[in-house]
C-alpha positions in Angstrom: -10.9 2.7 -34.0 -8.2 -0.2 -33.5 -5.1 0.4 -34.8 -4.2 -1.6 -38.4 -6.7 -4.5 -37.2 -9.1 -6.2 -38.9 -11.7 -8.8 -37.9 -11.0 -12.3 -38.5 -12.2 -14.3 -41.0 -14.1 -17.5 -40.0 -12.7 -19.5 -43.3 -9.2 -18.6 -42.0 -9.6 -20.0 -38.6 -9.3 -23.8 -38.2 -10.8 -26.3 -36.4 -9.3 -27.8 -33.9 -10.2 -32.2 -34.0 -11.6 -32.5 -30.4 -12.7 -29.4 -29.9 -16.5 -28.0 -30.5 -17.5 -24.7 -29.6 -21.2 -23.4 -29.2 -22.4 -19.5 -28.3 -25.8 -19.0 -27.1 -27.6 -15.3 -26.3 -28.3 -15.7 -22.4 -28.9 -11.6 -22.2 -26.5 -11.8 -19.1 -26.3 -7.7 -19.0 -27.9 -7.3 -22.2 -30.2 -8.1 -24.4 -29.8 -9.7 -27.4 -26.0 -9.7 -27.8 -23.3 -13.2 -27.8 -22.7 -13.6 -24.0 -22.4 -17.0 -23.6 -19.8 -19.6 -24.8 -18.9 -23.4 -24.1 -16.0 -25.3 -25.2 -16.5 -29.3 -25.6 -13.7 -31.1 -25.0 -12.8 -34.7 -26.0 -11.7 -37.5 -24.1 -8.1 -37.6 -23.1 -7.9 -33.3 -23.7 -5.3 -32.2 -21.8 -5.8 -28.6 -20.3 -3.2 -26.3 -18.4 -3.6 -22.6 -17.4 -1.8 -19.6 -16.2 -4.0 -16.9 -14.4 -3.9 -13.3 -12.6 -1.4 -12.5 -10.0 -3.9 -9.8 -8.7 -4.7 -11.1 -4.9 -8.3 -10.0 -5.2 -8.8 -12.7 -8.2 -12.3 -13.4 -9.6 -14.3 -16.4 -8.3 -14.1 -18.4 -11.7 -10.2 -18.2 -11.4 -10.8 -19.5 -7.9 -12.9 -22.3 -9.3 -10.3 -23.1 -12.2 -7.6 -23.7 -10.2 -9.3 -25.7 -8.3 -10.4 -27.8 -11.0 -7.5 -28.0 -12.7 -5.4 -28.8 -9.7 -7.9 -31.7 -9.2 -6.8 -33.5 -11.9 -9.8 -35.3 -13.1 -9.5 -34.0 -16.7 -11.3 -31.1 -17.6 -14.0 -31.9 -20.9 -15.8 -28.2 -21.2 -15.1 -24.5 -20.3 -18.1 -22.0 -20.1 -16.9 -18.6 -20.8 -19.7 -15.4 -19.7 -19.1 -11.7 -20.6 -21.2 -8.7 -19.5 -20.4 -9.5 -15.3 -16.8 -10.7 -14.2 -18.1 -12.4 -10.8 -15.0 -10.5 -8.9 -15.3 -8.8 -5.4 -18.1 -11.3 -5.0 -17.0 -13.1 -2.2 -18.8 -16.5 -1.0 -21.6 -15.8 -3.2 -19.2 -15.3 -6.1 -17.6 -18.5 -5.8 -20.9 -20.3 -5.3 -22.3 -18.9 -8.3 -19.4 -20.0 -10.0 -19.7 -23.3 -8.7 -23.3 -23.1 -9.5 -22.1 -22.7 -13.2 -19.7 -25.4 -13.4 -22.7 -27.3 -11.9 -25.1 -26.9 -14.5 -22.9 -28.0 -17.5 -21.3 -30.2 -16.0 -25.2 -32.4 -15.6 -26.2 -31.4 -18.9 -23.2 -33.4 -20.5 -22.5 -35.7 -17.9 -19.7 -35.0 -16.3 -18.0 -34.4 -12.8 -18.4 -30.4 -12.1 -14.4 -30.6 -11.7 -14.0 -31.4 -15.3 -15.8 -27.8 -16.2 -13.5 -24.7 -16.2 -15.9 -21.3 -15.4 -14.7 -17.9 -16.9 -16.3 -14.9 -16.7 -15.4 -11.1 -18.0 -17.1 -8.3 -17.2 -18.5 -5.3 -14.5 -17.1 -6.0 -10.8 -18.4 -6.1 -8.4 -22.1 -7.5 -9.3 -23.7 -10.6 -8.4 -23.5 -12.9 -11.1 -27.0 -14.0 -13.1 -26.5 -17.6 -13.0 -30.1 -18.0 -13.8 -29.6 -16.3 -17.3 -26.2 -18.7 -17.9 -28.1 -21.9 -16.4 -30.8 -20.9 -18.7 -28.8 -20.0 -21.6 -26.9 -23.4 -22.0 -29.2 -25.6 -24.1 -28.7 -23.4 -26.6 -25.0 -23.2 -26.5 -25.0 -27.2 -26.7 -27.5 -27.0 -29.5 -24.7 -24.7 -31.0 -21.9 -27.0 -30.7 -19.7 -26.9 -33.8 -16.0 -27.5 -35.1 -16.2 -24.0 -37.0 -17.2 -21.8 -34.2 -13.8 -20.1 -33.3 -15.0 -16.8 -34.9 -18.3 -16.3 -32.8 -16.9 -17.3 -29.5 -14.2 -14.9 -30.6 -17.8 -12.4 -30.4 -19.2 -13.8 -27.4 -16.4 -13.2 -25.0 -16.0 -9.8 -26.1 -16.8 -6.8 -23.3 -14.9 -3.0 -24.6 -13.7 -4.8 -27.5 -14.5 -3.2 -30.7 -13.4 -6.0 -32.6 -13.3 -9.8 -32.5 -9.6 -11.5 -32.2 -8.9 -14.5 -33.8 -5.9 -16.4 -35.1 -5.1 -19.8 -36.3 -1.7 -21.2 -37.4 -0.9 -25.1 -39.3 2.2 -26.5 -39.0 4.0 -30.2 -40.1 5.4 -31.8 -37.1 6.5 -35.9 -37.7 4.5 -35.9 -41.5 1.1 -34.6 -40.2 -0.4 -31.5 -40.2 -0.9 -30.1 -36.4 -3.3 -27.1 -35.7 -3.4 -24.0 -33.4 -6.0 -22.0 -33.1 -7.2 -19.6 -30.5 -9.0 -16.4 -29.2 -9.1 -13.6 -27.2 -10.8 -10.6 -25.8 -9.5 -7.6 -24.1 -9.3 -3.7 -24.5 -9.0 -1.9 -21.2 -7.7 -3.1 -17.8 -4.8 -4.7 -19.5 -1.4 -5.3 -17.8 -1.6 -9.3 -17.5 1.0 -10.7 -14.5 0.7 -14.3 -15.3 -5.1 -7.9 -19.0 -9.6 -7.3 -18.2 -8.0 -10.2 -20.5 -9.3 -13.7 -21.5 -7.4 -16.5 -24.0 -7.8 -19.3 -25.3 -5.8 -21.6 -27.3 -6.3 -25.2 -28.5 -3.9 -27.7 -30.4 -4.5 -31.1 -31.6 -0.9 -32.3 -31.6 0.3 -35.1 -29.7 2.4 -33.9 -27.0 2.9 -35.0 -22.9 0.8 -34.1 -20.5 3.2 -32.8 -18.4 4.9 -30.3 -20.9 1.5 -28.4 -21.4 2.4 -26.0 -18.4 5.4 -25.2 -19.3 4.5 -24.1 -22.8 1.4 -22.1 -21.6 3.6 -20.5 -19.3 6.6 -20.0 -22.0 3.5 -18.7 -24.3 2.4 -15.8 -21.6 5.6 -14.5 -20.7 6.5 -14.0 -24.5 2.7 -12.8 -25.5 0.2 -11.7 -23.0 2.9 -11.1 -20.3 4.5 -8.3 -22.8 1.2 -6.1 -23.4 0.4 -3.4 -21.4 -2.4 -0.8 -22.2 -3.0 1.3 -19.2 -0.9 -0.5 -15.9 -4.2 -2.3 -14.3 -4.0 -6.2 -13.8 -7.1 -7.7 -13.8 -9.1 -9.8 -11.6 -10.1 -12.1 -14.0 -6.7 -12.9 -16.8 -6.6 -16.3 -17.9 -4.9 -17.9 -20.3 -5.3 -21.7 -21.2 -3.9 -24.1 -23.4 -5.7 -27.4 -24.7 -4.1 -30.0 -26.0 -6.5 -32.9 -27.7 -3.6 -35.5 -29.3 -5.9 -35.8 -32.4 -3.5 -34.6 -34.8 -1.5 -38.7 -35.2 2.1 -37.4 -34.8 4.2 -38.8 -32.7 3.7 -38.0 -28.9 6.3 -35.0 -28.6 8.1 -35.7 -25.5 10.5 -32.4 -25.3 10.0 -29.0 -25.6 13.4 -29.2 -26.9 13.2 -31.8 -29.8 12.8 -30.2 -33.5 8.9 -31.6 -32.9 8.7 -29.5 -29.6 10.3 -26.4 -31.2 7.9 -26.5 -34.2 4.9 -26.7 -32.3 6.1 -24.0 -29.3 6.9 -21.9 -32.4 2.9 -22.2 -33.7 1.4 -21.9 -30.3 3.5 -18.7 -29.6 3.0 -17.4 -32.8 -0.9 -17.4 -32.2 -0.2 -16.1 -28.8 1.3 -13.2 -29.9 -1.0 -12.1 -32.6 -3.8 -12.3 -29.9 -1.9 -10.6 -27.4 -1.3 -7.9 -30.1 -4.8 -7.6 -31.3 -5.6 -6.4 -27.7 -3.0 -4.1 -27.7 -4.5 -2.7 -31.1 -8.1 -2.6 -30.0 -6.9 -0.4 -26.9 -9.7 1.3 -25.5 -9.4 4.7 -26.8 -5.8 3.7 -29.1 -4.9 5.7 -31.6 -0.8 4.1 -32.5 0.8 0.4 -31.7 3.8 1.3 -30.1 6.5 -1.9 -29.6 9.2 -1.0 -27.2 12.5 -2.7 -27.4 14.9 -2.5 -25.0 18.5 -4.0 -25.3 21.8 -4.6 -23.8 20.9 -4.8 -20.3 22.6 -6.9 -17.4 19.3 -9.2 -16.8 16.3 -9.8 -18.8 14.3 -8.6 -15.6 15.9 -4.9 -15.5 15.1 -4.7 -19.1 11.4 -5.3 -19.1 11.5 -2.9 -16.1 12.7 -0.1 -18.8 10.1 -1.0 -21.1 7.2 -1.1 -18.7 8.4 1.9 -17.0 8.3 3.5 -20.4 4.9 1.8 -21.7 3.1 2.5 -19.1 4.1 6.3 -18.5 0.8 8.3 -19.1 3.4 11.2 -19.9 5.0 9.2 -22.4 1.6 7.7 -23.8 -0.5 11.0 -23.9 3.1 12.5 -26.1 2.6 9.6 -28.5 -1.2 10.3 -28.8 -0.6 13.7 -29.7 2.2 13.1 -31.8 4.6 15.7 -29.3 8.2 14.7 -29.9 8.5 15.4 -26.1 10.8 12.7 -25.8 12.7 13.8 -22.6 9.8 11.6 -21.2 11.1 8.5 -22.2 14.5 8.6 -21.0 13.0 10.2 -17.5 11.0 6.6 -17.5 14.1 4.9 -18.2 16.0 7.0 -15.1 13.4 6.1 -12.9 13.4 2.2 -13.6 14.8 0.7 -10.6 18.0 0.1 -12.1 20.3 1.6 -9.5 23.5 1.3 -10.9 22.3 3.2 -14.2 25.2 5.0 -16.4 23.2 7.3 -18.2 26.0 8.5 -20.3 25.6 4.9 -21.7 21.8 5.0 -23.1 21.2 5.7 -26.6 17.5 6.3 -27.6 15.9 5.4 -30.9 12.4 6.5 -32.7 12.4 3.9 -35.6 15.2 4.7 -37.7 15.8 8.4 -36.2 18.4 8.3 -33.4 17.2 10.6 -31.0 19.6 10.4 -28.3 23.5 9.4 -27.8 25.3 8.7 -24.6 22.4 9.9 -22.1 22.2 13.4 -24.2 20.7 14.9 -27.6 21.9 13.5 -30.7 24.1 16.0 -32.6 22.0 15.6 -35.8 18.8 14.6 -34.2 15.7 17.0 -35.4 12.2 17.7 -34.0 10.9 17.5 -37.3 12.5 13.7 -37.4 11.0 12.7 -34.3 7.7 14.1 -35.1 7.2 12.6 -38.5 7.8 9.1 -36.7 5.1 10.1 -33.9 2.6 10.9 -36.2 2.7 7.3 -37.5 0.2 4.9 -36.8 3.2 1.8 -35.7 6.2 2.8 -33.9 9.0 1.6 -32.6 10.7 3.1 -29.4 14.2 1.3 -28.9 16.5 2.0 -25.7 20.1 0.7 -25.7 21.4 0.2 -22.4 24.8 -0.8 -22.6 24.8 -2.9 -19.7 25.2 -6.6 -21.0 23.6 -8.8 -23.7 19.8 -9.4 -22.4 17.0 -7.5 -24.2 12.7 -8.0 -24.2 10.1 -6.5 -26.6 6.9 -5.4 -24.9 3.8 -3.9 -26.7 1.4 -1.0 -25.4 -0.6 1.8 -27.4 -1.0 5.4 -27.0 -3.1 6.9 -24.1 -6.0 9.3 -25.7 -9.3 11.2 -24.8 -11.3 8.6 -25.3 -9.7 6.1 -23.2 -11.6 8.1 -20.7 -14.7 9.1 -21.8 -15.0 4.9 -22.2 -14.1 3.8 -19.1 -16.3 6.9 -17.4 -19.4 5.4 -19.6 -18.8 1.6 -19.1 -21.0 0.9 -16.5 -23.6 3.1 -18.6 
């Protein structure tokens, strides 16, 4: 069951001026199920993207950067679940091709302005037949209001849906975000198997759409970590359709900019947090915080080391105060120069460990109660300097197995 997370609500997700979304059943690895989505982009969209850092990338990611790079203005994304067209090779990136292809004719457009995703098994040739098939019906589908089932059709281990939509005033008007994603196992993005996809009708410069899709990651999907895999197939894109009549924001750093980087990271991170809660397997949200270090890098190597420690993840599932494991995580870092006579070590409010040793008044009993909830906090003070980062990962349990031994199943 996901942790604290409920399905969204289609009335509380808005649409996005430029933006129609249609989902279609194409039965691409089974019957009778939402497997196929298209996004239908306006005229003058602006589209930038961040994707995986794993060298053996999926075809579609192949195909996406080379359309975006191409610069003729992407007007439609088709999004597939149920076959991730990785570890395909040529064929892969043909069928791929072949998708862009065949929506690109149906609405009249160069197959460089179609972006191709897919999420799924690797590894398997993917049924472009079924998707070429399945499109009419996606276009039939087309509608402003259709962020909650395309939040459906690009779900794959996800138990849930994951929505989120945020309004904000920028210049007198009212500016949308909305977005969605999908993701529950193979989850440790490097831009997690993860998928989002967020749209905005403000005004704002072409060329500072990059640099706030890539700000967005870093402080959403690039701080979630369920079990240490990267995917083949993360993606993360940001759409921008100028529909909202503000004032074109020109900086990132103007009180305009601000307001909207503040929405569009705000969605961000309730996605990336939603997958984190729909863990496969996941019984706790655990958000690990750690401060005072020399360099933002050496502390999000702290909090990885420590969020992605099965040792450390297994404890938190059984509730097992074992919390030697932490600080061993910490030790093993990559921070050479570590004084760990310096770290302190909190559960929540209960301080569990002072200058690299046992707290004097720290109790079992304290640092089990805290385990046993279903949100915890795990904060490590380094003492090193003023730089901190938050990153977000769940508990490691039985099931996380059994689903991943059954997926293919």
């Amino acid at each position: 069951m996901p942790v604290n997370l409920q399905p969204p609500v289609a009335a509380d997700l808005f649409p996005v001026a430029g933006v129609r979304i249609g989902v279609a059943e194409a039965g691409v690895r089974k019957a009778n199920r939402k497997d196929l989505v298209v996004f239908a982009l306006d005229e003058g969209t602006s589209v930038a993207g961040v994707f995986t850092k794993n060298r053996f990338c999926a075809a579609p990611v192949q195909v996406c950067r080379e359309h975006l790079a191409a610069g003729a203005g992407i007007r439609a994304m088709v999004i597939n679940t149920g076959n991730a067209n990785a570890g395909t090779g040529a064929d892969g990136l043909a069928r791929a091709r072949r998708t862009s292809a065949a929506l690109a004719k149906l609405l009249g457009l160069a197959e460089q302005q179609v972006l191709p995703f897919s999420t799924g098994v690797i590894m398997e040739a993917l049924p472009v037949e079924r998707i070429e098939a399945g499109l009419p019906a996606a276009l039939a589908a087309l509608r402003a209001d259709g962020w909650a089932l395309a939040a459906e059709g690009i779900m794959t281990t996800d138990t849930l849906p994951k929505a989120a939509s945020r309004q904000v005033q920028i210049g007198g008007r009212t500016v949308t975000v909305t977005g969605i994603s999908k993701g529950a196992g193979m989850i440790r993005p490097n831009m997690a198997t993860m998928l989002g996809f967020v749209a905005t009708d403000a005004a704002i410069a072409p060329d500072l759409l990059q640099d706030l899709v890539r700000e967005a990651a870093d402080l959403s999907f690039n701080r979630i970590t369920i079990d240490g895999d990267t995917s083949t197939n993360d993606s993360f894109v940001l759409a921008a359709t100028h529909r909202a009549g503000n004032a074109t924001i020109t900086s990132l750093a103007s009180a305009e900019g601000q307001a909207l980087r503040d929405a569009v990271i705000a969605v961000s991170q309730q996605l990336a947090q939603a997958i984190v809660r729909d863990g496969e397997g996941a019984t706790k949200f655990i958000t690990v915080q750690v401060e005072g270090g020399a360099s933002e890098d050496e502390c999000s190597r702290v909090a990885y080391a420590i969020a992605h420690s099965p040792l450390v993840k297994t404890a938190f599932f059984a509730s097992d105060p074992n919390l030697g494991r932490i600080l061993a995580a910490v030790g093993y870092a990559g921070i050479d120069d570590l004084d760990q006579t310096l770290i302190d070590l909190f559960l929540d409010d209960v301080h569990v460990a002072r200058q690299g040793g046992r707290h004097p008044d720290y109790q079992e009993a304290d640092g089990q109660r805290v385990m046993k909830q279903s949100e915890i906090t795990v904060r490590v003070l380094l003492h090193r300097g003023a730089a901190r980062t938050t990153v977000w990962t769940c508990d490691l349990s039985h099931d996380y197995v059994s689903i991943n031994a059954d997926y293919r199943s």
